[in-house]
DSSP file (Angstrom, degrees, kcal/mol; ACC not computed):
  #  RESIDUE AA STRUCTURE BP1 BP2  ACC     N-H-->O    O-->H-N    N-H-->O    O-->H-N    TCO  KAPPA ALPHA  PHI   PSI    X-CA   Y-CA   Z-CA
    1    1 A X              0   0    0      0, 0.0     3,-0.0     0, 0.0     0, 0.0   0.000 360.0 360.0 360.0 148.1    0.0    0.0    0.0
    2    2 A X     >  -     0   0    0      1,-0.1     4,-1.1     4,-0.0    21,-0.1  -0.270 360.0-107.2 -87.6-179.4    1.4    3.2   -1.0
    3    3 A X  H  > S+     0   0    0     19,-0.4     4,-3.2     2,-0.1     3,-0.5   0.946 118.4  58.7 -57.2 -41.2    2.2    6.2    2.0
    4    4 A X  H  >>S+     0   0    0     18,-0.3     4,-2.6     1,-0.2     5,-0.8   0.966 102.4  43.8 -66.0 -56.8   -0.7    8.0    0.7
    5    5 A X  H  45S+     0   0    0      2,-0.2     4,-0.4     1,-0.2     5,-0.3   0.866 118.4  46.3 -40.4 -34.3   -3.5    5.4    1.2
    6    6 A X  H  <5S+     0   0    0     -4,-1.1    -2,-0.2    -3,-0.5    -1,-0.2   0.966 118.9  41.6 -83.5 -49.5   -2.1    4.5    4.9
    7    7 A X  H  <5S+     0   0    0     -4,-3.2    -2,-0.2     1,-0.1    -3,-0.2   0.990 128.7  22.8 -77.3 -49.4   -1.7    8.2    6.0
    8    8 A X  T  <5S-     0   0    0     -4,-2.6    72,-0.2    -5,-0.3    -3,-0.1   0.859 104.3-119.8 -97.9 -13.1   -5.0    9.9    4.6
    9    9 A X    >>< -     0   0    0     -5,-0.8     3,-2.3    -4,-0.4     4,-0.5   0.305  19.0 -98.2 107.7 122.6   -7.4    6.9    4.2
   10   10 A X  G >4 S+     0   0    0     -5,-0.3     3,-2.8     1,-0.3    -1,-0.1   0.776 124.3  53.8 -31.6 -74.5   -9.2    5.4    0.9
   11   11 A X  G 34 S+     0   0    0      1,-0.4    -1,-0.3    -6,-0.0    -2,-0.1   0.290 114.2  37.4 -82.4   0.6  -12.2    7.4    2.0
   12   12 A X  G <4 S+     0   0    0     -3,-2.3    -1,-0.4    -4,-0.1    -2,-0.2   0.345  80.3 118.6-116.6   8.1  -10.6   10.3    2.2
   13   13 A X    <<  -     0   0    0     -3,-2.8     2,-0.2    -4,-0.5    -8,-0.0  -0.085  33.9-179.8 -58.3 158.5   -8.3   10.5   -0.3
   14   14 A X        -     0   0    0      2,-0.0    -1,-0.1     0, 0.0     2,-0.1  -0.725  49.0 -95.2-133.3-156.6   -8.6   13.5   -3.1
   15   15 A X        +     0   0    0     -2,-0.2     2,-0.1     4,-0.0    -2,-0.0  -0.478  66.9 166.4-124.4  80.0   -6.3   14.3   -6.3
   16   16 A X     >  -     0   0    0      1,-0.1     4,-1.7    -2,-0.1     5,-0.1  -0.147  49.3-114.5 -59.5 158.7   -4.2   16.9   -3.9
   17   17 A X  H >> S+     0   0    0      2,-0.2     4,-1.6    16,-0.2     3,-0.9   0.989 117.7  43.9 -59.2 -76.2   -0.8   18.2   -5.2
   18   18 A X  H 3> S+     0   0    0     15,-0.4     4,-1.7     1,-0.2    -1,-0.1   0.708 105.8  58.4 -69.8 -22.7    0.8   16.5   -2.5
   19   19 A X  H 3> S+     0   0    0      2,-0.2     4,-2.4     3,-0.2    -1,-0.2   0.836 108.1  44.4 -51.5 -43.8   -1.0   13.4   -2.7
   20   20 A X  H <X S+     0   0    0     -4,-1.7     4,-1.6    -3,-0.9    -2,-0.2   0.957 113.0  59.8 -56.8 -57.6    0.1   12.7   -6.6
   21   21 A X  H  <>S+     0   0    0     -4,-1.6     5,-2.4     1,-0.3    -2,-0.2   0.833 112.1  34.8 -48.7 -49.0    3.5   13.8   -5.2
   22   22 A X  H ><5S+     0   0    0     -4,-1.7     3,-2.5     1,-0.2   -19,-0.4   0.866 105.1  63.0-103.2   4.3    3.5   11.0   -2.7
   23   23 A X  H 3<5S+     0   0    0     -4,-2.4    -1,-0.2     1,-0.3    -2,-0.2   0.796 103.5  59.0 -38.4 -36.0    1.8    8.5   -4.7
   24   24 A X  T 3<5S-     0   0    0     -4,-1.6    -1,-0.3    -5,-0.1    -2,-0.2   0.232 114.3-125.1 -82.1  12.3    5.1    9.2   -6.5
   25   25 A X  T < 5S+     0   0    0     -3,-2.5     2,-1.2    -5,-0.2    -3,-0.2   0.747  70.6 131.1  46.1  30.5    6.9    8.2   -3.5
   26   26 A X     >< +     0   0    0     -5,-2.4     4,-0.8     1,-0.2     3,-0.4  -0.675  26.1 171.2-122.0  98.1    8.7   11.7   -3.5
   27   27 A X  H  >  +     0   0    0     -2,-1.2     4,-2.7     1,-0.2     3,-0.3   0.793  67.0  65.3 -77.2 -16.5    8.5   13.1   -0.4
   28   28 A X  H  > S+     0   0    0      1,-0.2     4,-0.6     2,-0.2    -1,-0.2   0.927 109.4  46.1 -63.6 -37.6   11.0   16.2   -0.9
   29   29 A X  H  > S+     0   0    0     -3,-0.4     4,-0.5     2,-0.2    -1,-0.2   0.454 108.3  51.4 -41.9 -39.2    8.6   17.3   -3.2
   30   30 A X  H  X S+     0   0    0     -4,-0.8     4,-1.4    -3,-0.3     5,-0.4   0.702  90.8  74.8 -78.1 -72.3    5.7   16.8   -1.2
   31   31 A X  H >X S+     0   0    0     -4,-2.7     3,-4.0     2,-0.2     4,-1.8   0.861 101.4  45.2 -33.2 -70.8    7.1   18.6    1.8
   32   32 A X  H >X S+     0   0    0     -4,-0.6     4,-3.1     1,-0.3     3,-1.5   0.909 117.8  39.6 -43.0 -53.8    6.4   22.2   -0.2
   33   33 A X  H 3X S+     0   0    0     -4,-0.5     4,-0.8     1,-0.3   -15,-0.4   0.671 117.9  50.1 -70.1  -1.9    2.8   21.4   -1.5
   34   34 A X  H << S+     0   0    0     -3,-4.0    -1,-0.3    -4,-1.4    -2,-0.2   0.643 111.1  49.7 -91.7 -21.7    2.1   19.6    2.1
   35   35 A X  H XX S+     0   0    0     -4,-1.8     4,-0.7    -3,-1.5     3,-0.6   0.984 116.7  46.9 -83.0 -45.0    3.7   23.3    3.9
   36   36 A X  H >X S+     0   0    0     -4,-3.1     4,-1.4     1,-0.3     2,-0.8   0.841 111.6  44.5 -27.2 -64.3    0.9   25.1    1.2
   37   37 A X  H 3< S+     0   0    0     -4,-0.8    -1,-0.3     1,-0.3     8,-0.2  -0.588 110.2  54.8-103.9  47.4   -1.9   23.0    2.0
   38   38 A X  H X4 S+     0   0    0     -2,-0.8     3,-1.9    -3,-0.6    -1,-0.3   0.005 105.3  62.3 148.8 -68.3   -0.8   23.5    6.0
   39   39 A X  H << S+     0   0    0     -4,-0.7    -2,-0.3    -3,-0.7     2,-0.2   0.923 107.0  36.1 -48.0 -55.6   -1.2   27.3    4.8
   40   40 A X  T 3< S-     0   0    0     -4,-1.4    -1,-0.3     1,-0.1    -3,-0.1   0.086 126.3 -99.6-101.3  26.7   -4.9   27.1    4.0
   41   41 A X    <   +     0   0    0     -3,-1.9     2,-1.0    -2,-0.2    -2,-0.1   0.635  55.8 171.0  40.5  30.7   -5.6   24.5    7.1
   42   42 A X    >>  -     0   0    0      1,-0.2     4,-1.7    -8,-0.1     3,-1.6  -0.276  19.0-165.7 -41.6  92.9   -5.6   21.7    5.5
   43   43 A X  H >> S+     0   0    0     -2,-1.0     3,-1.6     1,-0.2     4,-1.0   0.886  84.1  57.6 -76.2 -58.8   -5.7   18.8    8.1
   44   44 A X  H 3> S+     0   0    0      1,-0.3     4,-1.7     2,-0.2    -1,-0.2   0.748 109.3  45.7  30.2 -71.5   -4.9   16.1    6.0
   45   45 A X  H X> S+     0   0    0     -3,-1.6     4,-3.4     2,-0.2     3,-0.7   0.909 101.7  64.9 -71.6 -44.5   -1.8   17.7    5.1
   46   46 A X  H <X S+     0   0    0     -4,-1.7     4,-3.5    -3,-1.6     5,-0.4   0.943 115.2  32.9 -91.1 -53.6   -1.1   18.6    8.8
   47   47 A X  H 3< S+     0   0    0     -4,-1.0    -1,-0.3     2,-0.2     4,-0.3   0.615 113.8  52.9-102.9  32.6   -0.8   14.5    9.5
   48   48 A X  H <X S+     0   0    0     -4,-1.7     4,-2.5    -3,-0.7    -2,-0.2   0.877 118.3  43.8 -69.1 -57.3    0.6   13.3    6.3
   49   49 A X  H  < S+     0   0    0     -4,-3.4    -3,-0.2     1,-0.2    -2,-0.2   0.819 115.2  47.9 -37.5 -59.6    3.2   16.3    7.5
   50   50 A X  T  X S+     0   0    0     -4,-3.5     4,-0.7    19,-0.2     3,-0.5   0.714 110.8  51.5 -50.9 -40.1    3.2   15.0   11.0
   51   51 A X  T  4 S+     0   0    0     -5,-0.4     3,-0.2    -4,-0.3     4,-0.2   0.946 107.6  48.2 -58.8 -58.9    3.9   11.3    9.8
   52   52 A X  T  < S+     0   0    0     -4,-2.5     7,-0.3     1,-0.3    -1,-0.2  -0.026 113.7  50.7-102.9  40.3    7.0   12.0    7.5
   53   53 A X  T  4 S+     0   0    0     -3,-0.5     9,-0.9     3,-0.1    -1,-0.3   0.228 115.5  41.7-108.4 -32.7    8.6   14.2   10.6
   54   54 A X  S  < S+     0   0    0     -4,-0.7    -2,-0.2    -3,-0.2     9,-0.1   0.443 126.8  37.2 -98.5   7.9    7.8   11.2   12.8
   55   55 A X  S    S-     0   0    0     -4,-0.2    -3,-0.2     7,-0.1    -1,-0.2   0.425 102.7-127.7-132.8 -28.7    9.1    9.0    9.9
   56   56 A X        +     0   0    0     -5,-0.2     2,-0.8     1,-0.2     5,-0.2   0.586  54.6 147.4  79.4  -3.7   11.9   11.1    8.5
   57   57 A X  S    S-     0   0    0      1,-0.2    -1,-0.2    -6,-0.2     3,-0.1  -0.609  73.6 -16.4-116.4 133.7   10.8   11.0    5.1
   58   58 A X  S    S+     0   0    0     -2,-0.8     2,-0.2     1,-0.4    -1,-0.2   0.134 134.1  45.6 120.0 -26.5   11.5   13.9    3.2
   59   59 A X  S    S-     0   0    0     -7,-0.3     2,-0.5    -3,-0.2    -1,-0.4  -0.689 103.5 -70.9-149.7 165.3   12.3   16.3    6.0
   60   60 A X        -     0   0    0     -2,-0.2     2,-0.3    -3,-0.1    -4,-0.1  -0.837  58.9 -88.7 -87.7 139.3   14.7   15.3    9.2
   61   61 A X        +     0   0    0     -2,-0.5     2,-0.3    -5,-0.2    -7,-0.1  -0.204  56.7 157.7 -45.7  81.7   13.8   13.3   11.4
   62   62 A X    >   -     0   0    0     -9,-0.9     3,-1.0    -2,-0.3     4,-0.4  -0.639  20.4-175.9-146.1 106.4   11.8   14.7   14.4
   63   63 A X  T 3> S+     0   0    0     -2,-0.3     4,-3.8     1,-0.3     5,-0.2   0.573  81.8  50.7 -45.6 -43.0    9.6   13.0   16.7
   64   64 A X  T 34 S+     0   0    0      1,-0.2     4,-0.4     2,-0.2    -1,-0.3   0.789 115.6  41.1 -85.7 -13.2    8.2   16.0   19.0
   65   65 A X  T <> S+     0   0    0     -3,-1.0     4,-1.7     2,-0.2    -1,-0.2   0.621 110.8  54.0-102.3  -4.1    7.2   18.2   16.2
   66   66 A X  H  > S+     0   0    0     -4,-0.4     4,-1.9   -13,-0.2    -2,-0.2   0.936 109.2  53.7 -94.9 -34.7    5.7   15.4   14.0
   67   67 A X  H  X S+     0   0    0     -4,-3.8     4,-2.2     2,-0.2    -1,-0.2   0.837 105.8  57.7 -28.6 -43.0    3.6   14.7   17.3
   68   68 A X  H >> S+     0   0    0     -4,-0.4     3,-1.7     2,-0.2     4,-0.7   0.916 105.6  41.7 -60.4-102.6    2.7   18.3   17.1
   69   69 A X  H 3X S+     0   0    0     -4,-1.7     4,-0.9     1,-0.3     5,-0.3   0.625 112.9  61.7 -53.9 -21.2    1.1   18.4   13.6
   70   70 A X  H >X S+     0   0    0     -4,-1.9     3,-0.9     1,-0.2     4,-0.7   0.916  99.9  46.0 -31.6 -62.9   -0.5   15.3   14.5
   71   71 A X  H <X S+     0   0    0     -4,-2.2     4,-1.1    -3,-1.7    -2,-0.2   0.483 108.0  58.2 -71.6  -3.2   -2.3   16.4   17.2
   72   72 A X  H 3X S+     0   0    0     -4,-0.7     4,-2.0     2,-0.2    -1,-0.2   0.861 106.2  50.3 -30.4 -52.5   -3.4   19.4   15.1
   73   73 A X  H <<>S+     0   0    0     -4,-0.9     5,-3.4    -3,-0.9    -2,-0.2   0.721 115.2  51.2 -83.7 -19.2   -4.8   16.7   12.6
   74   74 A X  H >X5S+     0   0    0     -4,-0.7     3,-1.4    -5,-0.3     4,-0.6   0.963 106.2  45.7 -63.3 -90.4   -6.5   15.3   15.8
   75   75 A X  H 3<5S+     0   0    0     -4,-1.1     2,-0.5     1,-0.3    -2,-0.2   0.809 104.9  60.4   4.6 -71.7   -7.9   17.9   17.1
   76   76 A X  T 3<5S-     0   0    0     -4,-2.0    -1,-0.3    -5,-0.1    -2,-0.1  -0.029 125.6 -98.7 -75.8  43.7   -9.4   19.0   13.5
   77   77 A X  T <45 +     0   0    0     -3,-1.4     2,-2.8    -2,-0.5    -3,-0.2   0.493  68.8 159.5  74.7  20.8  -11.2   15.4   13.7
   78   78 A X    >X< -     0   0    0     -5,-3.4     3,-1.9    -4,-0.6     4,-1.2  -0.381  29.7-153.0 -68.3  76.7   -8.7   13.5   11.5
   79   79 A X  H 3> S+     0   0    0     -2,-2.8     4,-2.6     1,-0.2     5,-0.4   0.809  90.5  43.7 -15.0 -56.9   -9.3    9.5   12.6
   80   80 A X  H 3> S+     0   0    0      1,-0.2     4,-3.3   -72,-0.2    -1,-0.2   0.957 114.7  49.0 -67.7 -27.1   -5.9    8.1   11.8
   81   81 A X  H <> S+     0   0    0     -3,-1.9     4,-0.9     2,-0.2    -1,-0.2   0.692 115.5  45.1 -73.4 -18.1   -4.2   11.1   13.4
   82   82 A X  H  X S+     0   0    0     -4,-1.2     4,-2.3     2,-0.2     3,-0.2   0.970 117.4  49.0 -76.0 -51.6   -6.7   10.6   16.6
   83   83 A X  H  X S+     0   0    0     -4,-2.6     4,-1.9     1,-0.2    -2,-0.2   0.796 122.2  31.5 -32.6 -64.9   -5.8    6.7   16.2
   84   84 A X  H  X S+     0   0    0     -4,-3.3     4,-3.2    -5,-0.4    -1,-0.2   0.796 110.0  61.2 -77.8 -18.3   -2.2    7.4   16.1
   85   85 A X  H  X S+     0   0    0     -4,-0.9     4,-2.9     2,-0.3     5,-0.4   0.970 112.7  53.8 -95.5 -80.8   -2.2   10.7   18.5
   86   86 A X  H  X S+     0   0    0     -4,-2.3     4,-3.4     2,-0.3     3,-0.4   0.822 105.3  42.2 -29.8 -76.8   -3.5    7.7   20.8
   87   87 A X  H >X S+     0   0    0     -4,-1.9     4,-1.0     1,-0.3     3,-0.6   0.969 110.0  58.5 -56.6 -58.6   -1.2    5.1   20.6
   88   88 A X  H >X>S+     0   0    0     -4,-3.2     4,-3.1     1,-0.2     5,-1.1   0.861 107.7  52.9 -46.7 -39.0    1.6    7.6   20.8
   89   89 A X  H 3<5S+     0   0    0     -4,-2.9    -1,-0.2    -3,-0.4    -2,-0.2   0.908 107.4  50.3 -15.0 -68.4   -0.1    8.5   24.1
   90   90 A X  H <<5S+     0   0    0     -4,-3.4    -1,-0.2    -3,-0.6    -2,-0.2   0.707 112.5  38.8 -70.3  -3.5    0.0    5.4   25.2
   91   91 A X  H <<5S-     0   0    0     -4,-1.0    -1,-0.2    -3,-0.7     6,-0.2   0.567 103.1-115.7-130.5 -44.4    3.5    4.3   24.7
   92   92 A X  T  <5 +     0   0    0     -4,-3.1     2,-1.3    -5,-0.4     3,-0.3   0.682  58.8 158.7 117.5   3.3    5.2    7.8   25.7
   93   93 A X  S   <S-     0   0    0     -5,-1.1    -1,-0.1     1,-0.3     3,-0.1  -0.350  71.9 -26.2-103.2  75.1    6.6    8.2   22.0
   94   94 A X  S    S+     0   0    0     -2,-1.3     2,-0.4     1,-0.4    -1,-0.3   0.591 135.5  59.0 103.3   4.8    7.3   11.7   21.6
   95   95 A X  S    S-     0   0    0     -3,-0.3    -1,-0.4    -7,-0.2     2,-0.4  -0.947 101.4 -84.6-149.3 160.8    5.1   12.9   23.8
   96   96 A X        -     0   0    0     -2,-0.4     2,-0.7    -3,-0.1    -4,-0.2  -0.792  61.0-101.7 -89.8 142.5    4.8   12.2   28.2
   97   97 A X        +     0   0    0     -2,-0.4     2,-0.3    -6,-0.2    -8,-0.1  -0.555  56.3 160.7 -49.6  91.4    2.9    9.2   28.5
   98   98 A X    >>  -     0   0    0     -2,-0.7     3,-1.2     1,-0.1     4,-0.5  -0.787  13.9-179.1-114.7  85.3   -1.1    9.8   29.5
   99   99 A X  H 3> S+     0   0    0      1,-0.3     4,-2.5    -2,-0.3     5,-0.3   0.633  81.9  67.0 -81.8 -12.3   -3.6    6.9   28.8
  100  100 A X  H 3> S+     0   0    0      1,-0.2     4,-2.5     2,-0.2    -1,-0.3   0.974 114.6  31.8 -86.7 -22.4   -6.5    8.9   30.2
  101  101 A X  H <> S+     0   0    0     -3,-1.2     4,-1.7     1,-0.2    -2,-0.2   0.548 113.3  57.3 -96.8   2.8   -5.9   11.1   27.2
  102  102 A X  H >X>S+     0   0    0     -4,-0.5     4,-1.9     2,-0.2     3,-0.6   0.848 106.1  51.9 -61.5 -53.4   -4.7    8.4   25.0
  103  103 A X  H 3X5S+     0   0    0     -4,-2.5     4,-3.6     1,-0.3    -2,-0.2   0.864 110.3  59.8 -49.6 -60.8   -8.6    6.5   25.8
  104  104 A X  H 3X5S+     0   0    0     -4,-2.5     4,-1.4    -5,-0.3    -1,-0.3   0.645 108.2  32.6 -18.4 -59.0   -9.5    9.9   24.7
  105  105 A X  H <X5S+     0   0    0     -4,-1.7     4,-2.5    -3,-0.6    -1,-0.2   0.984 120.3  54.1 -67.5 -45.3   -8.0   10.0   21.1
  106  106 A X  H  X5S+     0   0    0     -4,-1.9     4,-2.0     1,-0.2     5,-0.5   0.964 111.8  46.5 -50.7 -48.5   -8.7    6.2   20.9
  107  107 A X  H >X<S+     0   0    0     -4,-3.6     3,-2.0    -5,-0.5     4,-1.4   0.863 113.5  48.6 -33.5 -83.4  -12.5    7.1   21.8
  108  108 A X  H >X S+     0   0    0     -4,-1.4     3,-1.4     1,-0.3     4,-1.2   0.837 115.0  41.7 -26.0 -78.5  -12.6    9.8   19.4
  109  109 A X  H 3<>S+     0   0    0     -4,-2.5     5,-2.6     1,-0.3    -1,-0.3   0.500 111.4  54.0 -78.2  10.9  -11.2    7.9   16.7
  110  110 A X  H X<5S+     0   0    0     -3,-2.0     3,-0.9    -4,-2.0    -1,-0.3   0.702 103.0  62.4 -87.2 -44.1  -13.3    4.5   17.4
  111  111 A X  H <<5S+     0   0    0     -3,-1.4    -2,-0.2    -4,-1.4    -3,-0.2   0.818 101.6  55.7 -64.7 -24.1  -16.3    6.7   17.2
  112  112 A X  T 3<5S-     0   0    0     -4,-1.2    -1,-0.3    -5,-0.1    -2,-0.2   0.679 121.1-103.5 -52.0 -40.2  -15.3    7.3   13.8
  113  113 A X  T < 5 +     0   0    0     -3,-0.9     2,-0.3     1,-0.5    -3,-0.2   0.458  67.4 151.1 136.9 -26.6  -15.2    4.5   12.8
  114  114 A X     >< -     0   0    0     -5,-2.6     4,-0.7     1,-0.2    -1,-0.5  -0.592  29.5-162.8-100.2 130.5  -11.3    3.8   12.7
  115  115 A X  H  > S+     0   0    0     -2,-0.3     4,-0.8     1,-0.2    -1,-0.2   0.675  90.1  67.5 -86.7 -25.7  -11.9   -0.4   13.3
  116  116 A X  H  > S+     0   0    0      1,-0.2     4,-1.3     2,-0.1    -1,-0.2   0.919  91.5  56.4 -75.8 -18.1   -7.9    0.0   14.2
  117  117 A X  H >> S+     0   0    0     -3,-0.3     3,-2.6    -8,-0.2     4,-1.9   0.978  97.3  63.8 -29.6 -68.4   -8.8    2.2   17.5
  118  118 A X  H >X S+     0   0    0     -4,-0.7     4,-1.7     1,-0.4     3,-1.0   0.767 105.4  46.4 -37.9 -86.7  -11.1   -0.8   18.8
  119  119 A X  H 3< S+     0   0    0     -4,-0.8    -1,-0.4     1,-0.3     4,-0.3   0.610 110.6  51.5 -31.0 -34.2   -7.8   -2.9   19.0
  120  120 A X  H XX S+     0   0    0     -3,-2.6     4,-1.9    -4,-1.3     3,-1.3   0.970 111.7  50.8 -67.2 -57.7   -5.8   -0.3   20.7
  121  121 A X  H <X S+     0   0    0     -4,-1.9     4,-2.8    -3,-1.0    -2,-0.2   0.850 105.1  45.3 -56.8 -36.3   -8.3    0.1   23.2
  122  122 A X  H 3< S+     0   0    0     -4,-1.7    -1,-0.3    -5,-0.3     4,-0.2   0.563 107.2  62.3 -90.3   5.3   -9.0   -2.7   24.3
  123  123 A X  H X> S+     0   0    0     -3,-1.3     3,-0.7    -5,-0.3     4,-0.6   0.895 106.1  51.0 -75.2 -75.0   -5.2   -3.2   24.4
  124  124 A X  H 3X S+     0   0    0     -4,-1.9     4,-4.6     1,-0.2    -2,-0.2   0.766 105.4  58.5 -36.7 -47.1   -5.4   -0.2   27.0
  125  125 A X  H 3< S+     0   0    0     -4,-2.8    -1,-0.2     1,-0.2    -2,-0.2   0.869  97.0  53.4 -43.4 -46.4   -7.9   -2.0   28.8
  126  126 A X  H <4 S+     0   0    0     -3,-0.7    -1,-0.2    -5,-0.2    -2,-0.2   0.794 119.8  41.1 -59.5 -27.3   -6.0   -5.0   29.6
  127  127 A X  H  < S-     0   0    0     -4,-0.6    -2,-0.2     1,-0.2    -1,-0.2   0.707 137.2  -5.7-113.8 -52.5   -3.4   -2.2   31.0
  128  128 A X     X  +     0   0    0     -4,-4.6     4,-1.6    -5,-0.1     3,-0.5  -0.716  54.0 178.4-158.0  85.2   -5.7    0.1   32.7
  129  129 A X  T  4 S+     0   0    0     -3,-0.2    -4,-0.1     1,-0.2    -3,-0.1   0.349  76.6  73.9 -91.1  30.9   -9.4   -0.1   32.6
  130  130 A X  T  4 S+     0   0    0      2,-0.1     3,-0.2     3,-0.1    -1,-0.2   0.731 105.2  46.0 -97.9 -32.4  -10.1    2.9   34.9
  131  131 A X  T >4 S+     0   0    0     -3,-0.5     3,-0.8     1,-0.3     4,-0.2   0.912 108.9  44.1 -62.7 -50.9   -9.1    4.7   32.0
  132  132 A X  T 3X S+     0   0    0     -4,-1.6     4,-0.7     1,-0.2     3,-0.4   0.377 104.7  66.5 -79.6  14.8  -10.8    3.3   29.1
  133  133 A X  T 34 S+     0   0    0     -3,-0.2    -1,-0.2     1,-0.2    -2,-0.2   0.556  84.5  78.2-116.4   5.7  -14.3    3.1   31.2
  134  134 A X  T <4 S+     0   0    0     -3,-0.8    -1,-0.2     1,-0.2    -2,-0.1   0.891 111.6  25.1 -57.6 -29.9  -14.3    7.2   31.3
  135  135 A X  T  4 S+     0   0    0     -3,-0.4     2,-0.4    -4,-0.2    -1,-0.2   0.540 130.2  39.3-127.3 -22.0  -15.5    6.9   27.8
  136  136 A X     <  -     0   0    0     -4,-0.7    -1,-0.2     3,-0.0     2,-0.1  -0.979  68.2-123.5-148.9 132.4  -17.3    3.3   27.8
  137  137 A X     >  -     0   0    0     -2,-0.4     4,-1.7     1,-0.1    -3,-0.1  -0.400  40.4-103.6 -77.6 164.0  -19.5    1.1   30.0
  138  138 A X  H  > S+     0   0    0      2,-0.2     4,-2.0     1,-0.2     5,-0.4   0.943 120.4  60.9 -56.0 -46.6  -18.7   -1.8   30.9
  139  139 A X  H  > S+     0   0    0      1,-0.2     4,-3.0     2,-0.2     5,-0.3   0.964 107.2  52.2 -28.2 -70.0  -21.3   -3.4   28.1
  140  140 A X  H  > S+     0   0    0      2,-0.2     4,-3.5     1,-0.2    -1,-0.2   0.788 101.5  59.6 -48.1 -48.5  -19.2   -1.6   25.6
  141  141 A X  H  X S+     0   0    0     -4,-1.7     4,-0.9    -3,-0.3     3,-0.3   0.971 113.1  37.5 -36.7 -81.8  -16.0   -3.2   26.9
  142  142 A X  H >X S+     0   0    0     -4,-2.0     4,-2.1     1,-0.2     3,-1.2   0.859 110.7  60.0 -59.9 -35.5  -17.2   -6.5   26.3
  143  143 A X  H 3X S+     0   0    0     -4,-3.0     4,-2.6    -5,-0.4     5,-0.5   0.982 111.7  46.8 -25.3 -68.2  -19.0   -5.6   22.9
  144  144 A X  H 3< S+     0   0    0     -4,-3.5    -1,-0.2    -3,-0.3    -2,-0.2   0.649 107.5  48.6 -98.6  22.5  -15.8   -4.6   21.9
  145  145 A X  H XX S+     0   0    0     -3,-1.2     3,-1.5    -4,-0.9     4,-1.4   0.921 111.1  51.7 -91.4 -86.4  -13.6   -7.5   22.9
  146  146 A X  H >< S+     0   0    0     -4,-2.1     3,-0.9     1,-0.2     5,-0.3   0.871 108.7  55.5 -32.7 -59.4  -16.1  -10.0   21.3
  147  147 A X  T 3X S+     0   0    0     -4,-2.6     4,-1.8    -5,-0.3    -1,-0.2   0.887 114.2  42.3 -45.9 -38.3  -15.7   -7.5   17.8
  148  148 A X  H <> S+     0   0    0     -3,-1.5     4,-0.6    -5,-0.5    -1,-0.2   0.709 109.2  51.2 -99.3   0.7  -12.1   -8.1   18.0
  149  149 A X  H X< S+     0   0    0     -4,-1.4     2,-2.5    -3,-0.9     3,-1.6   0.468 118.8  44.1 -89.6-134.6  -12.1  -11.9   18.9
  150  150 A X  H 3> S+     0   0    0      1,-0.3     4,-1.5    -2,-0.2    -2,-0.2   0.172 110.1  53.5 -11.8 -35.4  -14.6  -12.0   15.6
  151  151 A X  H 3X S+     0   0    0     -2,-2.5     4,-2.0    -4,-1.8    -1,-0.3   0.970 110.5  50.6 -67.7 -41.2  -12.3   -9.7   13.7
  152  152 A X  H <X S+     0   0    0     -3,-1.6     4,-0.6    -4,-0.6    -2,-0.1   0.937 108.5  46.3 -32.2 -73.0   -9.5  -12.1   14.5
  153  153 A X  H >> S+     0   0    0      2,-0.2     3,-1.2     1,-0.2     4,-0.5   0.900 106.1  60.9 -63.1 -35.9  -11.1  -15.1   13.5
  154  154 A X  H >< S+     0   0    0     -4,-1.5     3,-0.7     1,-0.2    -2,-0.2   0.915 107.0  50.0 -10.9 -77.4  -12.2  -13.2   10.2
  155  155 A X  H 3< S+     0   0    0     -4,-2.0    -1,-0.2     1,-0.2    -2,-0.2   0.458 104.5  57.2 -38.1 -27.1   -8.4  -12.9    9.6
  156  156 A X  H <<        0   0    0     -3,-1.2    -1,-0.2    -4,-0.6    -2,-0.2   0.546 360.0 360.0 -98.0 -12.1   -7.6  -16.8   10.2
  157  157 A X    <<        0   0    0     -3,-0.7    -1,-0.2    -4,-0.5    -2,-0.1   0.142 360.0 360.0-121.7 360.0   -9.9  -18.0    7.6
């Protein structure tokens, strides 16, 4: 799968400047028309941007500011950026380590829709479920523990 599908999402995809650019796998290129489209608030742009800072490609390599435009992309309702925003949370990874505002982004971006949240959380659960039950009753727990034992098996088959 190329970078562009994984950072903005099939459903969100358009035919952006910077998108063609990384469809072309040329992220130097990319950077300007991503800094443009940044310009005009694009959030998109703000974690594709955030991604190949946290990623190194195109730009040098720096964790705490590609956390930064992440949680921008977050913020402006981006799922994968909420998704990822989250796990970076949870792990400490550029950012100080807070699961009650990891559950948050994971919430957020489950509510969306993003079926990879569900796995994170309930990941988080195992960890800390005072956290994840700010956002979820206990029904919901197991709801979504049974969805990811069924996605699982999905996957095996």
């Amino acid at each position: 799968m190329r970078i562009r599908n994984w950072f903005i999402g099939r459903s969100e995809q358009n035919s952006s400047s910077y998108g063609e650019a990384l469809d072309r796998e040329d992220y130097g290129a990319a950077v300007p028309l991503l800094t443009e489209a940044i310009r005009q608030d694009d959030r998109r742009a703000m974690f594709v941007f955030g991604m190949m800072l946290v990623l190194g490609r195109g730009v040098e390599r720096c964790l705490e500011d590609g956390v930064a435009w992440i949680r921008q992309a977050a913020v402006r309702g981006v799922p994968y950026a909420q998704h990822i925003l989250g796990c970076f949370l949870v792990g400490g990874c550029g950012v100080p380590q807070n699961q009650s505002e990891a559950a948050y982004w994971l919430y957020r971006a489950e509510r969306a829709g993003l079926a990879e949240a569900i796995k994170a959380l309930s990941e988080l659960n195992l960890r800390n479920p005072k956290v994840v039950r700010q956002f979820y009753s206990e029904e919901e727990v197991i709801a979504m523990a049974r969805n990811i034992h069924r996605i699982g098996n999905q996957t095996k088959h």
